[in-house]
Biopython code that builds the backbone (N, CA, C, O; Angstrom):
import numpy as np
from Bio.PDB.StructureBuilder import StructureBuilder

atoms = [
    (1, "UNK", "N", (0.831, -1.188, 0.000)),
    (1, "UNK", "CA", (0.000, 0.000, 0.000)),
    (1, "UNK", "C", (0.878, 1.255, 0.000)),
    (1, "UNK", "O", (0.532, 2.297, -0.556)),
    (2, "UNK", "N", (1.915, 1.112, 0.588)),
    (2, "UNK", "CA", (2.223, 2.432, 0.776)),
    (2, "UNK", "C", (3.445, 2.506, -0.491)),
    (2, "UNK", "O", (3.560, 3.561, -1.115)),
    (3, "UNK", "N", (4.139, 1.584, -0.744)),
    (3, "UNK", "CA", (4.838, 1.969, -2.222)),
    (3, "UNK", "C", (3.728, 2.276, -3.180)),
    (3, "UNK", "O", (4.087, 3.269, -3.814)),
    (4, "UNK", "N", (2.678, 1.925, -3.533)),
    (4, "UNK", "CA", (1.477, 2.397, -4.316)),
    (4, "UNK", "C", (1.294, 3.973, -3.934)),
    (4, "UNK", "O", (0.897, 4.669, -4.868)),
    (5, "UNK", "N", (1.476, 4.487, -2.966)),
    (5, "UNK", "CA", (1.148, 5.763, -2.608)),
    (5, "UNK", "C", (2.468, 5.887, -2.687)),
    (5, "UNK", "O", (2.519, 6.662, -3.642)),
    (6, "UNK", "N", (3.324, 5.739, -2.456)),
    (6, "UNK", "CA", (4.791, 6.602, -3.104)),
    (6, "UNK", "C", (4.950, 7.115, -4.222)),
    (6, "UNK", "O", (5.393, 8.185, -4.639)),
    (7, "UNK", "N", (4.342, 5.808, -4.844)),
    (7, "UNK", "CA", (4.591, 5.985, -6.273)),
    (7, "UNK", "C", (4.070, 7.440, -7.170)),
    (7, "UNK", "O", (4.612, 8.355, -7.792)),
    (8, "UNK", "N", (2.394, 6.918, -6.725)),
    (8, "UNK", "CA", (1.347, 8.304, -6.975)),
    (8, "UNK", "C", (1.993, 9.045, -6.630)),
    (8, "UNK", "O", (2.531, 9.582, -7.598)),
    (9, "UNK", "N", (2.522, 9.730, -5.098)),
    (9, "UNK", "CA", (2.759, 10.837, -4.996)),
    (9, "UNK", "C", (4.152, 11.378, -5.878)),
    (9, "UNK", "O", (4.448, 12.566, -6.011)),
    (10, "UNK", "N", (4.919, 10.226, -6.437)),
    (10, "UNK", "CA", (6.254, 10.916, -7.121)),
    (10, "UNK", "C", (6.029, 11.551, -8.469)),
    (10, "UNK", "O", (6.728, 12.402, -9.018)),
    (11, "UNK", "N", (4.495, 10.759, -9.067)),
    (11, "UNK", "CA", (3.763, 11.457, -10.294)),
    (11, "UNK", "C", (3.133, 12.509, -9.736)),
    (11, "UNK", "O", (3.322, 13.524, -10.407)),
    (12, "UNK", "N", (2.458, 12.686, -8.780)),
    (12, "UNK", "CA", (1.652, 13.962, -8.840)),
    (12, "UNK", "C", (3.323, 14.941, -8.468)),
    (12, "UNK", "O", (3.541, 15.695, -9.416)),
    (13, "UNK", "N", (4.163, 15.024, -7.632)),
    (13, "UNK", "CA", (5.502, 15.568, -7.671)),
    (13, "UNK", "C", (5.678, 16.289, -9.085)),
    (13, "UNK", "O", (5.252, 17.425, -9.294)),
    (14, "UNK", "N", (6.328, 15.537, -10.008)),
    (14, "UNK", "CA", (6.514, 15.806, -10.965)),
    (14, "UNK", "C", (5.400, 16.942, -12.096)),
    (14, "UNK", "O", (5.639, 17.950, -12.760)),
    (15, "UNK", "N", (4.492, 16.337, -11.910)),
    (15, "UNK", "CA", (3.148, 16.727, -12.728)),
    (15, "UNK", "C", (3.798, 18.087, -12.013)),
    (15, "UNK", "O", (4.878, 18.493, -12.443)),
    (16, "UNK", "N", (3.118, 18.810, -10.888)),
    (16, "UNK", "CA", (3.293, 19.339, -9.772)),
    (16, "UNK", "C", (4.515, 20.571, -10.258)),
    (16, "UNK", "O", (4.295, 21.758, -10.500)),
    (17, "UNK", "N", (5.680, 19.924, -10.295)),
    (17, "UNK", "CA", (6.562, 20.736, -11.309)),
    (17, "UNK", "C", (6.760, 21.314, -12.605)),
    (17, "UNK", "O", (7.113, 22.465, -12.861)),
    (18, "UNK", "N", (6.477, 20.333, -13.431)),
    (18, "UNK", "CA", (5.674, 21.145, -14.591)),
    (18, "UNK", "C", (5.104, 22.155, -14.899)),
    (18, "UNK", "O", (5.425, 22.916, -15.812)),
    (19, "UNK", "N", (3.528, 22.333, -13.611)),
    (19, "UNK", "CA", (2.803, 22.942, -14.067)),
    (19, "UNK", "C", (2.934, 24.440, -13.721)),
    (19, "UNK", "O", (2.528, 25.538, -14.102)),
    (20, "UNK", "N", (3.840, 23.795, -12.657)),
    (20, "UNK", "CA", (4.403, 25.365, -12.245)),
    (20, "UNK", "C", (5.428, 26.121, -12.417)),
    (20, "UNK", "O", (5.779, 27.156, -11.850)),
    (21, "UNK", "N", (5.972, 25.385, -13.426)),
    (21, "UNK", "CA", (7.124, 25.903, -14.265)),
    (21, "UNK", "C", (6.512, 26.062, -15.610)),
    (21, "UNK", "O", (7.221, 26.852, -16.233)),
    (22, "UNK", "N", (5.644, 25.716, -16.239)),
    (22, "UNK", "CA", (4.951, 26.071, -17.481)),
    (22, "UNK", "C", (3.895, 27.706, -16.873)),
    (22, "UNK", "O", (3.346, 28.344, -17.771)),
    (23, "UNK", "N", (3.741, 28.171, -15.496)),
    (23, "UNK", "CA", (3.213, 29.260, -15.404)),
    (23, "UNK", "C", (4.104, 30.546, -15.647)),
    (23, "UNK", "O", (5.311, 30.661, -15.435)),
    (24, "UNK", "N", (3.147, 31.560, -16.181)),
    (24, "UNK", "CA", (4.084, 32.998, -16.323)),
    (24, "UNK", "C", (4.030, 33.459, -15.142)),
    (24, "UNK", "O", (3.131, 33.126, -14.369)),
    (25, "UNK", "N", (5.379, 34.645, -14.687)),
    (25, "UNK", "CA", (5.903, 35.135, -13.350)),
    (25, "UNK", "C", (5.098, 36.109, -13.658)),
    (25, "UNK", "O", (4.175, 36.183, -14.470)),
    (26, "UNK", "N", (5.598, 36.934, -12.836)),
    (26, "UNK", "CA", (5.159, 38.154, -12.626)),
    (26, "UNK", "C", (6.459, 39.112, -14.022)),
    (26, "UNK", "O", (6.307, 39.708, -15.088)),
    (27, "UNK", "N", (7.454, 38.791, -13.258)),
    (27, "UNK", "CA", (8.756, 39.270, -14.609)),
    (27, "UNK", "C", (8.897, 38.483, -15.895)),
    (27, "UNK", "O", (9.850, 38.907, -16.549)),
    (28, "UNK", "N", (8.471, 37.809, -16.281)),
    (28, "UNK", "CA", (8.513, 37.123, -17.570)),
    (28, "UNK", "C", (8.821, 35.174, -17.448)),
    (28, "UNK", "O", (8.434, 34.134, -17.981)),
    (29, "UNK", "N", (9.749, 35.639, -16.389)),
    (29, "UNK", "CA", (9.819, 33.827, -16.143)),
    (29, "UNK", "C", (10.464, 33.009, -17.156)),
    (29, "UNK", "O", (11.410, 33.458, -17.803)),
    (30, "UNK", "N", (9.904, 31.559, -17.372)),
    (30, "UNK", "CA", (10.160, 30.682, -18.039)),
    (30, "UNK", "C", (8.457, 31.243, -19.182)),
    (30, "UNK", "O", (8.886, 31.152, -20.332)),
    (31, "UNK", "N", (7.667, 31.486, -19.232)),
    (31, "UNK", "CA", (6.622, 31.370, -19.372)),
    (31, "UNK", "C", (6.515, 30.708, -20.657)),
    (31, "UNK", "O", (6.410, 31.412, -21.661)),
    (32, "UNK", "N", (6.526, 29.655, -20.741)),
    (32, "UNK", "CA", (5.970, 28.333, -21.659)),
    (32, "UNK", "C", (4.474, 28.341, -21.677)),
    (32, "UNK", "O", (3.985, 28.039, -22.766)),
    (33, "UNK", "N", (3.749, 28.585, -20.834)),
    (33, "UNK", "CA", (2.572, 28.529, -20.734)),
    (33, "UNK", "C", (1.576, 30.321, -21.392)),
    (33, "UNK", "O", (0.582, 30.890, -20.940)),
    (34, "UNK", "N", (2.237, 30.554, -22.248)),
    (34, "UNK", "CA", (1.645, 31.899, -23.801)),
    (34, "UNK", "C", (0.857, 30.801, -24.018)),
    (34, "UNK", "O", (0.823, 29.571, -23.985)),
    (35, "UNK", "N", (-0.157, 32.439, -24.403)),
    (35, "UNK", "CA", (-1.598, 32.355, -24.784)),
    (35, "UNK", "C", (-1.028, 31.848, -26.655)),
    (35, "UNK", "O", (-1.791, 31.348, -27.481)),
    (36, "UNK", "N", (0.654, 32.212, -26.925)),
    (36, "UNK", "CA", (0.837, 31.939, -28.638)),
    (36, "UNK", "C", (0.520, 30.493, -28.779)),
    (36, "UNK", "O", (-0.217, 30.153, -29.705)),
    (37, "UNK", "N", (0.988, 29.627, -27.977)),
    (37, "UNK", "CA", (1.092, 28.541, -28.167)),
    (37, "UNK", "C", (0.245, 27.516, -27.849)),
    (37, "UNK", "O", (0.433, 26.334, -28.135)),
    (38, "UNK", "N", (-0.661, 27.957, -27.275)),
    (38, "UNK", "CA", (-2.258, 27.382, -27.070)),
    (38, "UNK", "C", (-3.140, 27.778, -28.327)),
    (38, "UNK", "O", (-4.291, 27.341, -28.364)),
    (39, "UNK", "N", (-2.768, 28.419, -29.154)),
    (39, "UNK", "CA", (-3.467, 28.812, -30.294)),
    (39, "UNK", "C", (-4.501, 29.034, -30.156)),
    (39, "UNK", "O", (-4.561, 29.658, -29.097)),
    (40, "UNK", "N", (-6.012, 28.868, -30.798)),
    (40, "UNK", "CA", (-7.139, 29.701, -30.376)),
    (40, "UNK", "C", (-8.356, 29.114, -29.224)),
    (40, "UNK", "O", (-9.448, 29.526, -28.831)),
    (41, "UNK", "N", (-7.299, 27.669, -28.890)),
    (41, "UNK", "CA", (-8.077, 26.686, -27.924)),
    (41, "UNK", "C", (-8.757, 27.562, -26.832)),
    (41, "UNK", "O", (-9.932, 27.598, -26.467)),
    (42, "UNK", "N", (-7.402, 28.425, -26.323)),
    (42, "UNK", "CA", (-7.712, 29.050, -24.980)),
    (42, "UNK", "C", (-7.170, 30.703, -25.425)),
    (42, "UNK", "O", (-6.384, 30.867, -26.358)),
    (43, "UNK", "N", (-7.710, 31.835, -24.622)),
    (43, "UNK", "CA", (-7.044, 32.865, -24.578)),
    (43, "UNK", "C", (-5.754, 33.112, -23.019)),
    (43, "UNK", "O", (-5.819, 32.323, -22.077)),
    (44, "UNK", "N", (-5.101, 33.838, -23.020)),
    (44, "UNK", "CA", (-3.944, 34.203, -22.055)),
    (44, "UNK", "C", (-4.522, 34.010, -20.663)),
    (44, "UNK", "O", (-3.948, 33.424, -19.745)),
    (45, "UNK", "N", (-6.213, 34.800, -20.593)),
    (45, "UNK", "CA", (-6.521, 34.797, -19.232)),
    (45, "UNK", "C", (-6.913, 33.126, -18.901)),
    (45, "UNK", "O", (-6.540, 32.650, -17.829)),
    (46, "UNK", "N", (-7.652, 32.316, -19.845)),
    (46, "UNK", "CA", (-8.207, 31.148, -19.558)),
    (46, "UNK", "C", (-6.646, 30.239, -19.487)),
    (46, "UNK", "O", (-6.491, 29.361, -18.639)),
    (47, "UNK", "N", (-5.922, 30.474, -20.157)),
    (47, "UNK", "CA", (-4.729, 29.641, -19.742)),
    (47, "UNK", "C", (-4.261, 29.781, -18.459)),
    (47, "UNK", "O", (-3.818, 28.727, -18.003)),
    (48, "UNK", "N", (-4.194, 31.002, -17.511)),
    (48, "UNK", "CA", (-3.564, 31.342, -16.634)),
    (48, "UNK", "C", (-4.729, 30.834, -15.561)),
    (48, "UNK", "O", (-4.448, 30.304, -14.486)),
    (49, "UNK", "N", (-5.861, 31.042, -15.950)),
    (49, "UNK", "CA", (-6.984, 29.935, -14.802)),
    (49, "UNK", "C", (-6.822, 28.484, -14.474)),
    (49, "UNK", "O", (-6.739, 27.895, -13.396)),
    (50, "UNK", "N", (-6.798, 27.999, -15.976)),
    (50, "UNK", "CA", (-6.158, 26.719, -16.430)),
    (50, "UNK", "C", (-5.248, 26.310, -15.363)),
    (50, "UNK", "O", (-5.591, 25.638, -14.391)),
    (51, "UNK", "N", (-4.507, 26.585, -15.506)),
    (51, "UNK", "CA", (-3.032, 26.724, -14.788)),
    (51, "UNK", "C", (-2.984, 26.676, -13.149)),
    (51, "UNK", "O", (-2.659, 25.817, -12.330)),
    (52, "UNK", "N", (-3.357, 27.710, -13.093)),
    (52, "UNK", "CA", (-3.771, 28.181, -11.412)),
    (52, "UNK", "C", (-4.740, 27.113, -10.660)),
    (52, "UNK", "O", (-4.528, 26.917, -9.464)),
    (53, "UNK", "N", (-5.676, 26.492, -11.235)),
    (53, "UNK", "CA", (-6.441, 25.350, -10.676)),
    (53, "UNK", "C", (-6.155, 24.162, -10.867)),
    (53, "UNK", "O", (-6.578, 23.254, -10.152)),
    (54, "UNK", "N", (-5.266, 23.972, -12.032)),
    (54, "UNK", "CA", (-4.301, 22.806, -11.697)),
    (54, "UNK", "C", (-3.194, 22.836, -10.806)),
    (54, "UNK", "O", (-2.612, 21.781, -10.555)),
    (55, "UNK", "N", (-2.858, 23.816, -10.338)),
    (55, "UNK", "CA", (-1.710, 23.889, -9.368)),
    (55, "UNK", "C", (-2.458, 23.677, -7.864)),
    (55, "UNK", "O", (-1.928, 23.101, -6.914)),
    (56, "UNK", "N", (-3.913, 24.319, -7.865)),
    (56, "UNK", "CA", (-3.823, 23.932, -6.138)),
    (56, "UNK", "C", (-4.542, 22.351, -6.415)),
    (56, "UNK", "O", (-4.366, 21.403, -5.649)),
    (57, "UNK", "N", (-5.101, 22.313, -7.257)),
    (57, "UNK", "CA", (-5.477, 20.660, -7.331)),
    (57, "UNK", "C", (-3.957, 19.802, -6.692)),
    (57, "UNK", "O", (-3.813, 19.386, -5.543)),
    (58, "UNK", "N", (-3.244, 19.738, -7.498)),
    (58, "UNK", "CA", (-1.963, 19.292, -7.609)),
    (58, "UNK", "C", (-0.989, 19.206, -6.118)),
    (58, "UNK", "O", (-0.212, 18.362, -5.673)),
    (59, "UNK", "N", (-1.536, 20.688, -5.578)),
    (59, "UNK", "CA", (-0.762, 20.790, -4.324)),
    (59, "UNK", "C", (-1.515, 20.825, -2.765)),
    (59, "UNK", "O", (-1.123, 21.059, -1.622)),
    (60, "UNK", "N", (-3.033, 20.395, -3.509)),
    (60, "UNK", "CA", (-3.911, 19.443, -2.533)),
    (60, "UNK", "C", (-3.669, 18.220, -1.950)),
    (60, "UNK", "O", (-3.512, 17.910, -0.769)),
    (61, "UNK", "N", (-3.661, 17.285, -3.423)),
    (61, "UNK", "CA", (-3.322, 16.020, -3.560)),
    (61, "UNK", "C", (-2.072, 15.647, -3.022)),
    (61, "UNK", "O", (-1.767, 14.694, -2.305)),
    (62, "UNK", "N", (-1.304, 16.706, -3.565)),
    (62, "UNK", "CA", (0.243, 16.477, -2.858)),
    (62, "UNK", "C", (0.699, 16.506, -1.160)),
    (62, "UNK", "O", (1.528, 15.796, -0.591)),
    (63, "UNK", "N", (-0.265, 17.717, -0.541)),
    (63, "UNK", "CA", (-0.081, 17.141, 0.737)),
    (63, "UNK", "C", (-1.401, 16.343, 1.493)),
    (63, "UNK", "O", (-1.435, 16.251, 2.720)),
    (64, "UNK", "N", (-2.124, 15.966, 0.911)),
    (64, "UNK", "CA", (-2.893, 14.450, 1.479)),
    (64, "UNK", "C", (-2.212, 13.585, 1.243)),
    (64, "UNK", "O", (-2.125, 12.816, 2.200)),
    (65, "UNK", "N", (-1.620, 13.287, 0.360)),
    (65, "UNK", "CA", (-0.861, 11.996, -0.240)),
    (65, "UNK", "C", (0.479, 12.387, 1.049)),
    (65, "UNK", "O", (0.919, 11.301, 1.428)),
    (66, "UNK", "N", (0.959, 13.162, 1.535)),
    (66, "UNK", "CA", (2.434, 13.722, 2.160)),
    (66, "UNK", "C", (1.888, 13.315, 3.592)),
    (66, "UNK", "O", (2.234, 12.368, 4.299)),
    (67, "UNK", "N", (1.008, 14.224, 3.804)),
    (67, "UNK", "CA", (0.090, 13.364, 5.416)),
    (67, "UNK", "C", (-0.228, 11.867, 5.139)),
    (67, "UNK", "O", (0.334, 11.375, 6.118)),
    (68, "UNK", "N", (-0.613, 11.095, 4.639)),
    (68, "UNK", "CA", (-0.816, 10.168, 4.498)),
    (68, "UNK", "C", (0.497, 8.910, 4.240)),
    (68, "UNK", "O", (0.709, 7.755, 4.608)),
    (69, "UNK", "N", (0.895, 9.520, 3.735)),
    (69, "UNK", "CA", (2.201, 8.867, 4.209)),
    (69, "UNK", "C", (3.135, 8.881, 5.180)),
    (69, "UNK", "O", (4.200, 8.263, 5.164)),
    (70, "UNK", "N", (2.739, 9.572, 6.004)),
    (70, "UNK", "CA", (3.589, 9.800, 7.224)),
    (70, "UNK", "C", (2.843, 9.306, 8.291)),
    (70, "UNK", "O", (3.509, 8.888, 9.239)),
    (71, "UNK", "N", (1.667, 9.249, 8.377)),
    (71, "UNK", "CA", (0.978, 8.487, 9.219)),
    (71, "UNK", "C", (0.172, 6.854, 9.151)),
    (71, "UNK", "O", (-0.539, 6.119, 9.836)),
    (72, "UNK", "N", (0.926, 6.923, 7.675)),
    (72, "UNK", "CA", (1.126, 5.046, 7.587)),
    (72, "UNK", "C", (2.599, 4.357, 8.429)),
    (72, "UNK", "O", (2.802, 3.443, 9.229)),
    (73, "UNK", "N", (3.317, 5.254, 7.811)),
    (73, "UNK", "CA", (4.746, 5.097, 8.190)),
    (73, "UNK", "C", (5.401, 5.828, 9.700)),
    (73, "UNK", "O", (6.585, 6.063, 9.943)),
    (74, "UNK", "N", (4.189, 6.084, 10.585)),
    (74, "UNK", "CA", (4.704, 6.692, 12.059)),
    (74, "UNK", "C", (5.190, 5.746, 12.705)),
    (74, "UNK", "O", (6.240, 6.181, 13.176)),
    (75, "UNK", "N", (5.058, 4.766, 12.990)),
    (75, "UNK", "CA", (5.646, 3.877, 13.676)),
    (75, "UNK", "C", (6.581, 2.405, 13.091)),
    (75, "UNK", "O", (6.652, 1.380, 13.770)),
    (76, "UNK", "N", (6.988, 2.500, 12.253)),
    (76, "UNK", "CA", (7.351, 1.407, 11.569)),
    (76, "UNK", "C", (9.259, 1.570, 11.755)),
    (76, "UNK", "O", (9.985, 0.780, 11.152)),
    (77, "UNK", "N", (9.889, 2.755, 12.712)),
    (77, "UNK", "CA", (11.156, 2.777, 12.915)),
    (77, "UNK", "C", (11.197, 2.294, 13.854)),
    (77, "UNK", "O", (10.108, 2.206, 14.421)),
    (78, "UNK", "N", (12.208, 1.801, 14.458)),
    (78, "UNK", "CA", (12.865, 1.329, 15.909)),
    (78, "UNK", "C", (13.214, 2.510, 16.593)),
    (78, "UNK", "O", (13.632, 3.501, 15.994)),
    (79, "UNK", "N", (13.015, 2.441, 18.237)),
    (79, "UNK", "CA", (13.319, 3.678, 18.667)),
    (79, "UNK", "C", (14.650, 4.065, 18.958)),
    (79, "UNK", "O", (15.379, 3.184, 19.415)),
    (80, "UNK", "N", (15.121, 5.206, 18.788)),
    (80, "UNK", "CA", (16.341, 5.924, 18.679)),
    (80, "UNK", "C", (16.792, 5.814, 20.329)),
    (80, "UNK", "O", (16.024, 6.281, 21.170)),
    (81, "UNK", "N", (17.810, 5.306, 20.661)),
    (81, "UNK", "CA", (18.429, 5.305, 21.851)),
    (81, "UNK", "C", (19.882, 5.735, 21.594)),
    (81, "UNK", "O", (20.584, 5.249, 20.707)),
    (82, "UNK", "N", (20.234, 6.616, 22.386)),
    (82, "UNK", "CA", (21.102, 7.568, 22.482)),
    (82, "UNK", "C", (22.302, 6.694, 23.360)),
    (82, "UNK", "O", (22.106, 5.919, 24.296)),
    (83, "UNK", "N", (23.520, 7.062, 22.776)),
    (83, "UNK", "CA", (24.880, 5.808, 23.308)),
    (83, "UNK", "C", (24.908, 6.662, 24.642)),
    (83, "UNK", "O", (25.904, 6.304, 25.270)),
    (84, "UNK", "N", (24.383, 7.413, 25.164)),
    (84, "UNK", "CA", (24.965, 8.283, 26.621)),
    (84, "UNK", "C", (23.800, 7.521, 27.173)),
    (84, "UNK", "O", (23.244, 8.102, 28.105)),
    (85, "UNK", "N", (23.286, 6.348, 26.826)),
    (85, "UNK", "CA", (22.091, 5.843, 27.843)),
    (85, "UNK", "C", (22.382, 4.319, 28.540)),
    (85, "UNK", "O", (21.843, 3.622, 29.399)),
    (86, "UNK", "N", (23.858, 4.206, 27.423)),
    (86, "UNK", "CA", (23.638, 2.537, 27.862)),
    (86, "UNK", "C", (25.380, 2.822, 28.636)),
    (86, "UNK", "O", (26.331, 3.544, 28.336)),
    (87, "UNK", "N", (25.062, 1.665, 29.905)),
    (87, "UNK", "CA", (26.029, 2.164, 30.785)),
    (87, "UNK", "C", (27.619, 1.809, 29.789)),
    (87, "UNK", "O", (27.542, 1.336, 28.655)),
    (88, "UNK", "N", (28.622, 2.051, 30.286)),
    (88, "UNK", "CA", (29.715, 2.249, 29.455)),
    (88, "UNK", "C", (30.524, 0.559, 30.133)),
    (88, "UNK", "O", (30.374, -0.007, 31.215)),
    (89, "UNK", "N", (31.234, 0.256, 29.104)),
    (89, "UNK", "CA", (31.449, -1.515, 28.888)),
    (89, "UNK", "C", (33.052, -0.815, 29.012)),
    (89, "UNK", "O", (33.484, 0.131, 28.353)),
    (90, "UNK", "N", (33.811, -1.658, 30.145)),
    (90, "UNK", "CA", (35.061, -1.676, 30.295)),
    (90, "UNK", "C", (35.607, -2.364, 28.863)),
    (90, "UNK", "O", (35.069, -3.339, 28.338)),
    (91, "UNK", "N", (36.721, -1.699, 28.364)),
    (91, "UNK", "CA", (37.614, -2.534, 27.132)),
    (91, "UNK", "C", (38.227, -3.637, 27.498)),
    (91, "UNK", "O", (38.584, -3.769, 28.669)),
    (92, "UNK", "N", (38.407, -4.421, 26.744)),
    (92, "UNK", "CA", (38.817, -6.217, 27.433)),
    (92, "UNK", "C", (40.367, -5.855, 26.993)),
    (92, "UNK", "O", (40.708, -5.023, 26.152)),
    (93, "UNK", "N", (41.170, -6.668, 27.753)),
    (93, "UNK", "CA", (42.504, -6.417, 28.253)),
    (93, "UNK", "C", (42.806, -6.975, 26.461)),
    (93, "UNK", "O", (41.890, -7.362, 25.735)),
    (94, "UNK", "N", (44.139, -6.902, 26.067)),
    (94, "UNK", "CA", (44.983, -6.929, 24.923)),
    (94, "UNK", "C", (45.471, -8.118, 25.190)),
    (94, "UNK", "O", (46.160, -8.168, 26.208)),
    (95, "UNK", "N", (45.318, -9.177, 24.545)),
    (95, "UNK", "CA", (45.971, -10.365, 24.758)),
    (95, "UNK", "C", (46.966, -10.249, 23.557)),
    (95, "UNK", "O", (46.648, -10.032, 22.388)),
    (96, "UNK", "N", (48.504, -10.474, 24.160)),
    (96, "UNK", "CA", (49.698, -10.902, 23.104)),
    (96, "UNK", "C", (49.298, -11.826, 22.112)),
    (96, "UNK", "O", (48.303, -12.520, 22.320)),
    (97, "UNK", "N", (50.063, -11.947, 20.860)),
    (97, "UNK", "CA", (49.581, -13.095, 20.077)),
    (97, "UNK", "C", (50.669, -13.782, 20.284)),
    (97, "UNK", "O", (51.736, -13.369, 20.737)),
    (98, "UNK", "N", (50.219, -15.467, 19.746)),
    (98, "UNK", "CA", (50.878, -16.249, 20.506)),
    (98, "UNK", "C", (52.749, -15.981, 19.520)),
    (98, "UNK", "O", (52.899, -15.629, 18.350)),
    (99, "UNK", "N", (53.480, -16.201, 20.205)),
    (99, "UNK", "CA", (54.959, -16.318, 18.908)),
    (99, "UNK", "C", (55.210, -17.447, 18.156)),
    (99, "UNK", "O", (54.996, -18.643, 18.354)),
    (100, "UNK", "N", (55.812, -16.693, 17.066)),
    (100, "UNK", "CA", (55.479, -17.045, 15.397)),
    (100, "UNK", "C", (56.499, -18.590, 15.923)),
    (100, "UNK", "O", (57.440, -18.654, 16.714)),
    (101, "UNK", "N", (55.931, -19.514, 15.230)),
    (101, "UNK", "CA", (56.890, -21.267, 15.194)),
    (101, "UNK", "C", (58.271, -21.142, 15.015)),
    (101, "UNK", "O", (58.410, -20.138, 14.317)),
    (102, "UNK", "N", (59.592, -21.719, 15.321)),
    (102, "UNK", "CA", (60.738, -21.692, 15.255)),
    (102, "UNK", "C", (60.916, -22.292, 13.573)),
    (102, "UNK", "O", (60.385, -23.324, 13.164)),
    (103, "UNK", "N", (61.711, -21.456, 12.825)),
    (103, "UNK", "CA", (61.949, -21.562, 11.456)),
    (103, "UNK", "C", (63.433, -22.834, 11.537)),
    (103, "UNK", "O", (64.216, -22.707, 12.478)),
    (104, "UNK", "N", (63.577, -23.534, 10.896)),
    (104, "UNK", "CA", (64.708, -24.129, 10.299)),
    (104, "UNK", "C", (64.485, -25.659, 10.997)),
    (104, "UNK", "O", (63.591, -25.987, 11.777)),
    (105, "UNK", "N", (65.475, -26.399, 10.517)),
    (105, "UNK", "CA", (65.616, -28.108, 10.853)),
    (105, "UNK", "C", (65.470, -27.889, 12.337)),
    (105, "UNK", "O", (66.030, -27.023, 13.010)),
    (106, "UNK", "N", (64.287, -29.191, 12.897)),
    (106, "UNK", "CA", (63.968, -28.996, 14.740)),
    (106, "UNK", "C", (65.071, -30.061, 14.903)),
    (106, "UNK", "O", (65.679, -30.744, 14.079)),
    (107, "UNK", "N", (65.124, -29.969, 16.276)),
    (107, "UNK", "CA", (65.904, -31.138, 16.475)),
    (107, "UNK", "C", (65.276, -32.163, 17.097)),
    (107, "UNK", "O", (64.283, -32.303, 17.812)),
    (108, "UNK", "N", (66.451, -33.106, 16.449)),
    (108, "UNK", "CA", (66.157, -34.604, 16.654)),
    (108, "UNK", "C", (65.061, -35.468, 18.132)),
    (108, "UNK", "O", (65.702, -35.353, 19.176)),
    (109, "UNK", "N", (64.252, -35.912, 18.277)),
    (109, "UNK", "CA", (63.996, -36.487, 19.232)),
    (109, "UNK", "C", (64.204, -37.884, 19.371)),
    (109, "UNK", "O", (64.216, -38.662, 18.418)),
    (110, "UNK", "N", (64.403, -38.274, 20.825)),
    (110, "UNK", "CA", (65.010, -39.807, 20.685)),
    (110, "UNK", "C", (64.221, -40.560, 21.518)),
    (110, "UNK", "O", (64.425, -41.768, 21.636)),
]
sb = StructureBuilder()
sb.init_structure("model")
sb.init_model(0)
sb.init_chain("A")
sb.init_seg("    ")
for serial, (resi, resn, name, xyz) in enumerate(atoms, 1):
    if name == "N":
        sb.init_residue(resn, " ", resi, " ")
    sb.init_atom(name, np.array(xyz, "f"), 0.0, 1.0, " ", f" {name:<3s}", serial, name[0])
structure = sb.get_structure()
C-alpha cells in the first residue's frame, strides 16, 4: 500500500513541477505557458486559470498523499536510543599473540 502511494505521490511531484514551471511570473519567467502557443483553444486569461487550478489541485493532492504517508509510516522505525544511555562496557585487556613457530631443521627427538 504504501509503495502504491509513493509511487502516486512521485507522479503527482513531478506533474506538480511542470505545471508550475509552465506558469508565467510576474517578470517574464520561463513562461511556456503563452496564450501563442495554445493557439485559439484558450485565450492568455483562460490559460492562466487553467493553470492556477491545476496547481492547487496538484498541491492538494500532494499534501494528502504527504500526510498520508507519514501516518502510515509513524511507527514502523525502531526507537532511537542515544549511546549516553547505555552504561559504558570496560575494554577487554589486549591479549599478546601467541609467537610465530621456530623456522629451520627442529631437532632430533630420541
Amino acid at each position: 500500500m504504501t509503495s502504491v502511494l509513493l509511487i502516486i505521490h512521485l507522479f503527482v511531484t513531478l506533474a506538480l513541477i511542470g505545471v508550475v514551471l509552465l506558469q508565467r511570473s510576474e517578470g517574464g519567467g520561463l513562461g511556456i505557458g503563452s496564450s501563442q502557443g495554445m493557439g485559439a483553444f484558450m485565450g492568455g486569461r483562460g490559460t492562466a486559470n487553467l493553470l492556477t487550478r491545476t496547481t492547487a489541485i496538484l498541491a492538494a493532492i500532494f499534501m494528502g498523499l504527504s500526510l498520508t504517508l507519514a501516518l502510515l509510516n509513524r511507527g514502523t522505525s525502531a526507537p532511537v536510543k542515544s549511546i549516553l544511555d547505555a552504561p559504558a562496557q570496560p575494554a577487554a585487556p589486549a591479549v599478546p599473540p601467541p609467537p610465530p613457530a621456530p623456522k629451520g631443521p627442529s631437532a632430533p627427538t630420541n
